[in-house]
C-alpha positions as CSV (number, residue, x, y, z in Angstrom):
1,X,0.0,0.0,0.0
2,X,3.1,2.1,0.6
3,X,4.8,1.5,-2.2
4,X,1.6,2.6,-4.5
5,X,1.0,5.8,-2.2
6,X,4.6,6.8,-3.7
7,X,3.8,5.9,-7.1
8,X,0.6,7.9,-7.3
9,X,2.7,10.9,-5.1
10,X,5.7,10.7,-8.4
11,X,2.7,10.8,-11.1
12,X,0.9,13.7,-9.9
13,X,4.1,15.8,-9.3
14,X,5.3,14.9,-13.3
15,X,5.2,17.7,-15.1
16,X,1.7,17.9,-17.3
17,X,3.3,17.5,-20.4
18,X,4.9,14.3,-19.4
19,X,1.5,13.1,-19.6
20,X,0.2,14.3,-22.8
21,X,3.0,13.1,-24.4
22,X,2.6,9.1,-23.4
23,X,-1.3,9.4,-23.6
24,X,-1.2,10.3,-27.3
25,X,2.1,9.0,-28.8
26,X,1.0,4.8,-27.8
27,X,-2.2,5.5,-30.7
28,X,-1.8,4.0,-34.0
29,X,-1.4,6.9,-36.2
30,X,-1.8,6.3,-39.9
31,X,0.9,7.2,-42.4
32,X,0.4,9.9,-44.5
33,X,2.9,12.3,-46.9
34,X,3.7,15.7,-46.2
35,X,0.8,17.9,-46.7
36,X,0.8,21.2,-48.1
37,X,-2.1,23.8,-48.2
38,X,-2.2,26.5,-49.8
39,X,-5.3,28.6,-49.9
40,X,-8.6,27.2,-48.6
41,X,-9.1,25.1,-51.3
42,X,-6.6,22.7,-50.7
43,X,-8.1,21.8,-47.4
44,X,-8.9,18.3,-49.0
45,X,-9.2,15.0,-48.2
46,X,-6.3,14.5,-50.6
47,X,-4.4,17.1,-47.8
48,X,-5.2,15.1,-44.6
49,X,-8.7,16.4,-44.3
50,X,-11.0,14.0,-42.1
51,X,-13.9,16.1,-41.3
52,X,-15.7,19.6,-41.2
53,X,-16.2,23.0,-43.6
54,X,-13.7,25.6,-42.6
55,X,-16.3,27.7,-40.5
56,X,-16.3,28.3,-37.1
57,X,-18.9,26.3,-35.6
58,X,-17.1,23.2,-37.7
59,X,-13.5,24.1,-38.6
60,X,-12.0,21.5,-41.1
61,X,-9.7,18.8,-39.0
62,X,-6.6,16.9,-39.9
63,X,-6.3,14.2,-37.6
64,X,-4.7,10.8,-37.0
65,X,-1.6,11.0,-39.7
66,X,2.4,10.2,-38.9
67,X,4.0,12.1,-41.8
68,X,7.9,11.3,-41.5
69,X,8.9,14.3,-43.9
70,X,12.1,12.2,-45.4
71,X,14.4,15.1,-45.2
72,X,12.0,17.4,-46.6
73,X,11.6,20.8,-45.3
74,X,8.0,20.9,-43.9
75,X,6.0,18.1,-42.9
76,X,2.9,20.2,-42.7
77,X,2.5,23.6,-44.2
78,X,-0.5,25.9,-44.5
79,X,-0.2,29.5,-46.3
80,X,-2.6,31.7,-47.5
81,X,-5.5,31.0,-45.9
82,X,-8.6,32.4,-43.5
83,X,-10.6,28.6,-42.8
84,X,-11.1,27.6,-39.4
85,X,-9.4,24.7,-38.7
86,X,-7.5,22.2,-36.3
87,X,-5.1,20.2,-36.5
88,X,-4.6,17.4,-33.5
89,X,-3.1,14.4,-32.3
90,X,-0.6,13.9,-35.1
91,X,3.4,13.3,-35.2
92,X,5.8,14.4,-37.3
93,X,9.4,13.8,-37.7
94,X,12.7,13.7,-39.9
95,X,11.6,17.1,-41.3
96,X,13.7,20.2,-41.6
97,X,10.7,21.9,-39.6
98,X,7.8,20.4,-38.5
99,X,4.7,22.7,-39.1
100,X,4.5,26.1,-41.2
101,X,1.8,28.4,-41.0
102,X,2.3,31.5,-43.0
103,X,0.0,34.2,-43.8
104,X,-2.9,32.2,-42.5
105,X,-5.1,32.8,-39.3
106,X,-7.8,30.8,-37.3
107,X,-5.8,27.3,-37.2
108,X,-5.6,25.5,-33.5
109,X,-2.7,22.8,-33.4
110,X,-3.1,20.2,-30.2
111,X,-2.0,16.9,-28.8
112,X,1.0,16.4,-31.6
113,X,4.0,15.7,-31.4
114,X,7.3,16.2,-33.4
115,X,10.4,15.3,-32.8
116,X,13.6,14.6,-34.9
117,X,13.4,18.0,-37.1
118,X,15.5,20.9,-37.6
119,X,12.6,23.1,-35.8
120,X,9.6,22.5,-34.4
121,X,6.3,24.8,-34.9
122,X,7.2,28.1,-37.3
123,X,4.3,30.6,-37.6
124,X,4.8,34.0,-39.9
125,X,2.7,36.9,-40.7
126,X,-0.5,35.1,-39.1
127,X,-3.1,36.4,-36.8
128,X,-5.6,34.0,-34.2
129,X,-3.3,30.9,-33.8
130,X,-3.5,28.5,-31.3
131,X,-1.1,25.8,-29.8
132,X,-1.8,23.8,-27.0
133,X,-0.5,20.7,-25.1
134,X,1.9,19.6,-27.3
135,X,5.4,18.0,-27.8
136,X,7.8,19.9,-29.9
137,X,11.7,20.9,-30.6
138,X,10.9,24.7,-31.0
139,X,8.4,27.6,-31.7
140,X,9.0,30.7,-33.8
141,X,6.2,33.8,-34.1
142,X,7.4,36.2,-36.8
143,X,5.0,39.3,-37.3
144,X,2.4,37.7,-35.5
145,X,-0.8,39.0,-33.5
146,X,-2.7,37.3,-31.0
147,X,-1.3,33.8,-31.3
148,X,-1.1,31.6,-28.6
149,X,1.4,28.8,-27.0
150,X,-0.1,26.7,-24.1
151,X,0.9,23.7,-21.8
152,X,3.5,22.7,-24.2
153,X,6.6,21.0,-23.5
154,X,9.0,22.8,-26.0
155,X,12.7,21.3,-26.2
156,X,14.8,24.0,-27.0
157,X,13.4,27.7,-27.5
158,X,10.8,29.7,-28.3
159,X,11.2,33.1,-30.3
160,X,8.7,36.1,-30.4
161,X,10.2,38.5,-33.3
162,X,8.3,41.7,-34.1
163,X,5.1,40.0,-32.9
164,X,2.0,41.5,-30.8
165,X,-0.2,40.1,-28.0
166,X,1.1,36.8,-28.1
167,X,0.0,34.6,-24.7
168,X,2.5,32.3,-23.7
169,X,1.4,30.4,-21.0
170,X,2.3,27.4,-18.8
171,X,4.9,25.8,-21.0
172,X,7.8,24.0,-20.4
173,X,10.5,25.8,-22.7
174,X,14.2,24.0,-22.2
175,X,16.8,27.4,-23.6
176,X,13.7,29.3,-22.3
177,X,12.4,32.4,-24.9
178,X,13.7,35.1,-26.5
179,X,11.3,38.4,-27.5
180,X,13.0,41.1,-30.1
181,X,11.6,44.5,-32.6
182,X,12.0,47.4,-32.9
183,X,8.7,48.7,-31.6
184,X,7.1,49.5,-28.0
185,X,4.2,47.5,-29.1
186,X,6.6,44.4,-29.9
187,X,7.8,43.9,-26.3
188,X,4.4,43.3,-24.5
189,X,2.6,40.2,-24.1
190,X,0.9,37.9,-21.7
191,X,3.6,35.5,-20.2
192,X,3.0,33.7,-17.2
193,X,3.7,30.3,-15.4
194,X,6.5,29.6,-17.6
195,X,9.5,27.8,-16.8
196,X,12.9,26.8,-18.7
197,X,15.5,23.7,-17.6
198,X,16.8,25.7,-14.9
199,X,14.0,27.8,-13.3
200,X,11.3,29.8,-13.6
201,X,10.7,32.6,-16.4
202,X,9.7,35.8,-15.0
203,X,8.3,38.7,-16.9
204,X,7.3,42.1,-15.6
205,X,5.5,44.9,-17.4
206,X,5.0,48.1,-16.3
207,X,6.5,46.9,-12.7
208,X,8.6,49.6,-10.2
209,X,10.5,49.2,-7.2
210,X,11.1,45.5,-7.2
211,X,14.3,43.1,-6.1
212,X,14.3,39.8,-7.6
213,X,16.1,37.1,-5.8
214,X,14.2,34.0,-7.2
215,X,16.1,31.4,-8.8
216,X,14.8,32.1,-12.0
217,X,16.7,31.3,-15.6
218,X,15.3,34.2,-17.3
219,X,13.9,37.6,-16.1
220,X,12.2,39.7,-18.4
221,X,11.6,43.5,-17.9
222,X,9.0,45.5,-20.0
223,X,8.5,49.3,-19.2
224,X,9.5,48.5,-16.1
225,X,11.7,50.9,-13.6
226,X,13.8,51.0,-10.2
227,X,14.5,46.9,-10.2
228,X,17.8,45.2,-8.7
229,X,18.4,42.0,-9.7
230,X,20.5,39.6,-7.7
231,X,20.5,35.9,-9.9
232,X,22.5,33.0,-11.6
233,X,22.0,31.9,-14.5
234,X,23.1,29.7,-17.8
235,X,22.1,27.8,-21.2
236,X,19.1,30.0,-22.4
237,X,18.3,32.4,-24.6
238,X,19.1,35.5,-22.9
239,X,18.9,35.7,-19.0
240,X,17.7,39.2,-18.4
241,X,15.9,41.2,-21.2
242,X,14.6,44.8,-20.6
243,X,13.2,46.6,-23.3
244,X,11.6,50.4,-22.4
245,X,12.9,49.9,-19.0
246,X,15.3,52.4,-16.7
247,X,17.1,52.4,-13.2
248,X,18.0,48.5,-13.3
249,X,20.8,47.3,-11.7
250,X,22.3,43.6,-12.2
251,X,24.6,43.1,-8.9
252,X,26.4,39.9,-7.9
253,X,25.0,38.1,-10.1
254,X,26.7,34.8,-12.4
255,X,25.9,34.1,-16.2
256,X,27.2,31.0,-17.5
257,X,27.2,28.5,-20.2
258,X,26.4,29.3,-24.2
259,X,23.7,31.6,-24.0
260,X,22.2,31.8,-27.4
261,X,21.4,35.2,-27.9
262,X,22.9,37.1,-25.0
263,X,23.3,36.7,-21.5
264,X,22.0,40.4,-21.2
265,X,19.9,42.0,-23.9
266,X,19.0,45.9,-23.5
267,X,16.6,47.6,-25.7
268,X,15.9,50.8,-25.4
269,X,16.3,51.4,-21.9
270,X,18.3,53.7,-19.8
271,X,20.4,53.7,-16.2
272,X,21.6,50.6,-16.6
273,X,24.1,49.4,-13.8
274,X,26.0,45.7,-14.1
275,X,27.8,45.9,-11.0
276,X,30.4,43.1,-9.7
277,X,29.0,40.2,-11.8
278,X,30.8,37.2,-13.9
279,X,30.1,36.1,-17.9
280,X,31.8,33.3,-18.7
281,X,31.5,30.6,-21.8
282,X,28.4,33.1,-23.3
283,X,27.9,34.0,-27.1
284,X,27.7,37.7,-26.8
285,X,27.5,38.6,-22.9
286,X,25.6,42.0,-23.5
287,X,24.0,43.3,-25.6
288,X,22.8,47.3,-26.0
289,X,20.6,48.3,-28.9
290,X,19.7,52.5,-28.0
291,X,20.6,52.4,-24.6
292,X,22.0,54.8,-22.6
293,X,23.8,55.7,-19.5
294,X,25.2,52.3,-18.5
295,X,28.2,51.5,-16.4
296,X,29.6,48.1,-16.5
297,X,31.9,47.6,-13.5
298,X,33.9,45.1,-11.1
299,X,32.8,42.4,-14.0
300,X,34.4,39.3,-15.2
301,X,34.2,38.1,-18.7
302,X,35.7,35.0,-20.2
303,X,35.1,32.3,-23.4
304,X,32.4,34.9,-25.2
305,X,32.1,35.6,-29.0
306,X,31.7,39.2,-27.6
307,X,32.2,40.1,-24.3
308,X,30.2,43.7,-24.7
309,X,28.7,44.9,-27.9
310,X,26.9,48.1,-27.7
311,X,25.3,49.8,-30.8
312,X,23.0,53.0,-31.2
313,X,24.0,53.3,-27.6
314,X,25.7,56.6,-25.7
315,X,26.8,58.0,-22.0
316,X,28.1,54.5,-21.1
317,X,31.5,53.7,-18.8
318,X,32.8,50.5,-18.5
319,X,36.0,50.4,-15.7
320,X,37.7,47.6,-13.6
321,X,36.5,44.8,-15.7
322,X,38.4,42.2,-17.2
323,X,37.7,40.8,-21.0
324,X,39.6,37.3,-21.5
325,X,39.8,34.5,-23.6
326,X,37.3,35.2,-26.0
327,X,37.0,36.9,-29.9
328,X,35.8,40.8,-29.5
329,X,36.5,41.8,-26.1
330,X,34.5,44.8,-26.5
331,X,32.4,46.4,-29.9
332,X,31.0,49.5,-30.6
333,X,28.9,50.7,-33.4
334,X,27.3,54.2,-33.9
335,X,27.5,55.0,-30.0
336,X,28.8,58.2,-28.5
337,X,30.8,58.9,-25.5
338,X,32.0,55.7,-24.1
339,X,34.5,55.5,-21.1
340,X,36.9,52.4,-20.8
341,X,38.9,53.0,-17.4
342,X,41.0,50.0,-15.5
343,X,40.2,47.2,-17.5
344,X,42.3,44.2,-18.5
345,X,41.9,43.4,-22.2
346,X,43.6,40.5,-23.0
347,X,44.0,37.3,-25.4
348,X,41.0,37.6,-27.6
349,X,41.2,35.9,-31.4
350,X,40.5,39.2,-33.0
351,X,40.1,42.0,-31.7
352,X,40.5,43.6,-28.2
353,X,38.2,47.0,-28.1
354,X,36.6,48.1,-31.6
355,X,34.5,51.3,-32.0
356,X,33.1,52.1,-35.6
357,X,31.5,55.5,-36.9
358,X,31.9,56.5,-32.8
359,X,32.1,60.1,-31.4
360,X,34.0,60.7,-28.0
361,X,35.7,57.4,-27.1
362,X,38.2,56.9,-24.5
363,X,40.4,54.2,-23.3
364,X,42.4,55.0,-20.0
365,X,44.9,53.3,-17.6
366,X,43.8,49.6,-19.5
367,X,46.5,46.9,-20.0
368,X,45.6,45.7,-23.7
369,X,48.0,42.7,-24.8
370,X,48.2,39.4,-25.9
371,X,45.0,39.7,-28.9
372,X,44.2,39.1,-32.1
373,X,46.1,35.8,-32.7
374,X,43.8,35.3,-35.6
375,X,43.3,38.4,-37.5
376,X,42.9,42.0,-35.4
377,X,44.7,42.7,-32.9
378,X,44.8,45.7,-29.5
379,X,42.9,48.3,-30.2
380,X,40.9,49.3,-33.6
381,X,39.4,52.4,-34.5
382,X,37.3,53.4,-38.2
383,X,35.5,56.7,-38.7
384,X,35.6,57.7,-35.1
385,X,36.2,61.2,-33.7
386,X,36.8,62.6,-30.6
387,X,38.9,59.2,-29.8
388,X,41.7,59.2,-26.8
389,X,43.9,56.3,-26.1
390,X,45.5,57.4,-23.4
391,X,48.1,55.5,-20.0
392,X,47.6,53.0,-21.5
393,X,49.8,49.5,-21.7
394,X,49.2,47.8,-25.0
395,X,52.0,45.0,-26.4
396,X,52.3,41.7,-27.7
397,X,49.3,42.2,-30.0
398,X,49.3,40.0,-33.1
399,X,49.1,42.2,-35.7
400,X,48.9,45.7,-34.3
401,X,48.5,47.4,-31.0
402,X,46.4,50.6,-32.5
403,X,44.5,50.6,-35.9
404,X,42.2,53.2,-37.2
405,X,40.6,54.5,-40.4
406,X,39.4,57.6,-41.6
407,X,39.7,58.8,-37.8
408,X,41.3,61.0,-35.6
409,X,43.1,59.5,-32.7
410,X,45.0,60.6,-29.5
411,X,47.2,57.6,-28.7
412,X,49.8,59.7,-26.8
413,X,51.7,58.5,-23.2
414,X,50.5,54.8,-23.8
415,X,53.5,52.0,-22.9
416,X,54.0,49.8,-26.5
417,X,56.0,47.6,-25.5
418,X,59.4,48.8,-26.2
419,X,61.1,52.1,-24.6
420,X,61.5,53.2,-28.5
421,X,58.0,53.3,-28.9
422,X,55.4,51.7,-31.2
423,X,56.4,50.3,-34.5
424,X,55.1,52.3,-37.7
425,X,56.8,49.5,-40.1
426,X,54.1,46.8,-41.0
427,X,56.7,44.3,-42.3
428,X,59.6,44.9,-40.5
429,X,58.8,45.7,-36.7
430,X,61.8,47.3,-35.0
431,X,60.4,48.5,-31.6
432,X,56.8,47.9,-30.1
433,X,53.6,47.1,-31.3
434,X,52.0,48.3,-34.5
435,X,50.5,51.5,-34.9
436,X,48.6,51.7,-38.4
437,X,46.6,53.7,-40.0
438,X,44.5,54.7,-43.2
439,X,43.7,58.0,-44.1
440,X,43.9,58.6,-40.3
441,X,45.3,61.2,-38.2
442,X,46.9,58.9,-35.1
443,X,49.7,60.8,-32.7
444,X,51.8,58.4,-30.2
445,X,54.4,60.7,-29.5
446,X,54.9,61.7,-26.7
447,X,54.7,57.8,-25.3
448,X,55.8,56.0,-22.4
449,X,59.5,54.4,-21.9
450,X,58.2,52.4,-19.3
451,X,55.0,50.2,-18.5
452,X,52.0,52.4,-16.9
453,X,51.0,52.0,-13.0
454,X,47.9,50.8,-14.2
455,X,45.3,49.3,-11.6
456,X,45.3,45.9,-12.6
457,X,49.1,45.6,-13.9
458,X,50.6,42.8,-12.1
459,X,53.2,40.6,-12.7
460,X,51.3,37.2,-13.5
461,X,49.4,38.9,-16.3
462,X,52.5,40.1,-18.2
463,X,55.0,37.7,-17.4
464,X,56.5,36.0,-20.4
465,X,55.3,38.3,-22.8
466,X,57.2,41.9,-24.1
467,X,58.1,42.3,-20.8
468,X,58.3,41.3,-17.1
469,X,57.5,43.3,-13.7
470,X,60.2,42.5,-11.1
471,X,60.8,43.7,-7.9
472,X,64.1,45.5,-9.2
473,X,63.0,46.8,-12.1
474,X,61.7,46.4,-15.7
475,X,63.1,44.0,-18.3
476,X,61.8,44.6,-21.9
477,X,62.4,41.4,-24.3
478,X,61.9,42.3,-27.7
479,X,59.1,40.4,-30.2
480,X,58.6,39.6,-33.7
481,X,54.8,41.2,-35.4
482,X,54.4,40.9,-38.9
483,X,50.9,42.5,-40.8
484,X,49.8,42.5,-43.8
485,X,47.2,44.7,-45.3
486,X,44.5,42.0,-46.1
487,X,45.0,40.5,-42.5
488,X,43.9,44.3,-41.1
489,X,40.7,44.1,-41.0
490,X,39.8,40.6,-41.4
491,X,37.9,40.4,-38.3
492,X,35.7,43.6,-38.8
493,X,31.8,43.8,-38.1
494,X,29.4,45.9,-39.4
């Protein structure tokens, strides 16, 4: 009697979609090819079609079928079209996605199931659709409005892009969801009881004056103002996401593991303070689209495609952070006065700190060495203004320590390595790193003879390199950089 007391206790506390999965997987489905609808004539028996007219009070049904796509891209698709109808309790595999609506409205999809595809549900450019209570690898709403995801179990992810009034509610999403546009009207929706592999998904509209301690995997903020947000988090689509929002501070707070989109996503938003926190193995660790007034301090960042990459973005200071081990330690695109102060930027692939078409940009009392051992290099500068380098230590950069283009740059009093000062020859290096430049204006001189006092310049992180910190003095070892033209700017993003 015991031992079935705990066997009912285990089923009831299994999630829900455990159970929709088992109750409709175990019926006989019948086989059927890949079924494509276009317009509401093709809603045939030839097309699946079991039962019903395409009205409201009897929307046309396809029921029953197992259509293994065999490799092909769709196993069902349904464009063009304003019928009412459902489709339900059917699987679908070895497709390169499973369902495609497209320019349709008025479909309900329940109780299927597909696994073993590229993607799992894709709706575009429809209006009125519902999924419920099913089994899938992934859902996608592209320019959709008031669509619907319920009690699913969804594998991987689920993307709202440029959609409005979608409901996502009670799902199990595994890399949790991601929500992007470029309008107001794109950010809010009804989202509630969701969770993702490692905790809950919260998502706040319109909330003030709130501290969020939960263990939640993702935290999203719409119009939302004065939060502080204390949290660890890893493997989803973006951990926090504010869009609208202002006065939100990230403190203490751990991001880990391939995040697929960006461990921190701003949008619009202002007053934005990241504040003794660690990023490590993430594909871009934040992310600022039109954001202003951030500061990014006492932060660790490691193992990222881009540690920071801010674009439309102004009024924002990053200092006493470190960017290691990864491609673009920082980026910058069409953003205006940004602060680097204290940081250690050192051994990315390509490039270390990058600003294009920037006005006011400053980089102080950093150590910048040891990047760009595939293409790139320290620092790199094109069509920016207003730009100061400045106490700096930048050496042992691959293929230069400064590059800029059509830009006017104040590199002057930064340590390059050597006591001679930074090398101007691309193929023949004679003192320290590379300073290059096309149709630029880039001054050096006066430089430093000797490293910089910099915050964060100690003896384990130069070691080995150009030079070595010792108690008696300095000791500068020369090295050999070689560039080439085509090599320049072979890690540049637009």
């Amino acid at each position: 009697m015991k031992k079935i007391a705990i066997i009912i206790s285990v089923l009831l506390f299994m999630p829900f979609q455990s159970f929709s999965l088992l109750s409709f997987k175990e019926d006989n489905y019948v086989p059927h090819p890949p079924i494509i609808i276009e317009g509401n004539d093709d809603f045939t028996s030839e097309n699946g079609v079991i039962g019903g007219n395409g009205t409201k009070e009897n929307p046309y049904i396809i029921e029953g079928w197992e259509i293994n796509a065999s490799g092909e891209w769709h196993g069902i698709t349904i464009k063009n079209t304003t019928a009412y109808a459902i489709i339900k309790e059917c699987y679908i595999h070895n497709a390169g996605c499973a369902i495609l609506i497209k320019n349709a409205s008025n479909i309900i999809i329940q109780n299927l199931i597909t696994e073993f595809n590229n993607f799992g549900i894709s709706i575009t450019i429809s209006k009125n659709i519902y999924v419920g209570n099913c089994h899938t690898e992934s859902v996608y709403l592209n320019t959709d409005e008031n669509c619907s995801i319920e009690n699913c179990h969804i594998a991987h992810s689920a993307k709202i892009i440029e959609s409005k009034r979608s409901n996502i509610i009670n799902n199990f999403i595994g890399n949790g969801l991601l929500i992007k546009g470029l309008k107001q009207e794109y950010f809010f929706h009804n989202i509630l009881n969701n969770t993702a592999s490692n905790g809950s998904i919260l998502y706040y509209v319109n909330k003030s004056n709130v501290k969020v301690k939960e263990n939640a995997s993702q935290i999203f903020l719409m119009g939302c103002k004065n939060f502080e947000i204390n949290m660890n988090s890893s493997n989803v689509m973006v951990a926090v996401e504010m869009a609208y929002s202002s006065n939100i501070s990230i403190i203490n707070s751990g991001f880990y593991g391939k995040m697929a989109w960006a461990s921190i996503f701003g949008i619009n938003s202002s007053n934005i303070s990241i504040l003794n926190s660690k990023f490590e193995n993430d594909g871009c660790s934040i992310f600022f689209h039109a954001t202003s007034n951030f500061e990014i301090k006492n932060s660790y960042f490691a193992f990222y495609e881009s540690g920071l990459l801010a674009e439309l973005s102004k009024n924002g200071i990053v200092r006493d952070c470190t960017f290691e081990n990864g491609e673009f330690g920082m980026e910058f695109y069409l953003c205006r006065n940004i602060n680097i102060r204290n940081c250690n930027i050192h051994d990315n692939e390509c490039v270390g700190a990058m600003a294009q078409r920037i006005i006011g940009f400053t980089i102080y009392k950093c150590n910048v060495y040891n990047n760009g051992d595939d293409c790139g290099g320290g620092i790199g500068i094109s069509q920016g203004i207003f730009v100061r380098i400045n106490g700096n230590n930048i050496f042992n950069n691959s293929y230069y320590g400064v590059y800029a283009d059509f830009s006017i740059v104040n590199a002057m009093h930064n340590y390059y390595g050597s006591f001679l000062g930074p090398s101007r020859n691309m193929t023949h290096p004679l003192r320290g790193d590379i300073v290059y430049g096309f149709a630029s204006i880039i001054i050096t001189f006066p430089w430093k003879v000797f490293p910089v006092l910099t915050k964060n310049f100690i003896s384990d992180q130069i070691y080995g390199n150009s030079l070595t910190w010792m108690y008696a003095g300095i000791t500068v070892y020369g090295h050999d950089n070689t560039i080439n033209s085509n090599e320049i700017n072979g890690c540049t993003r637009g």
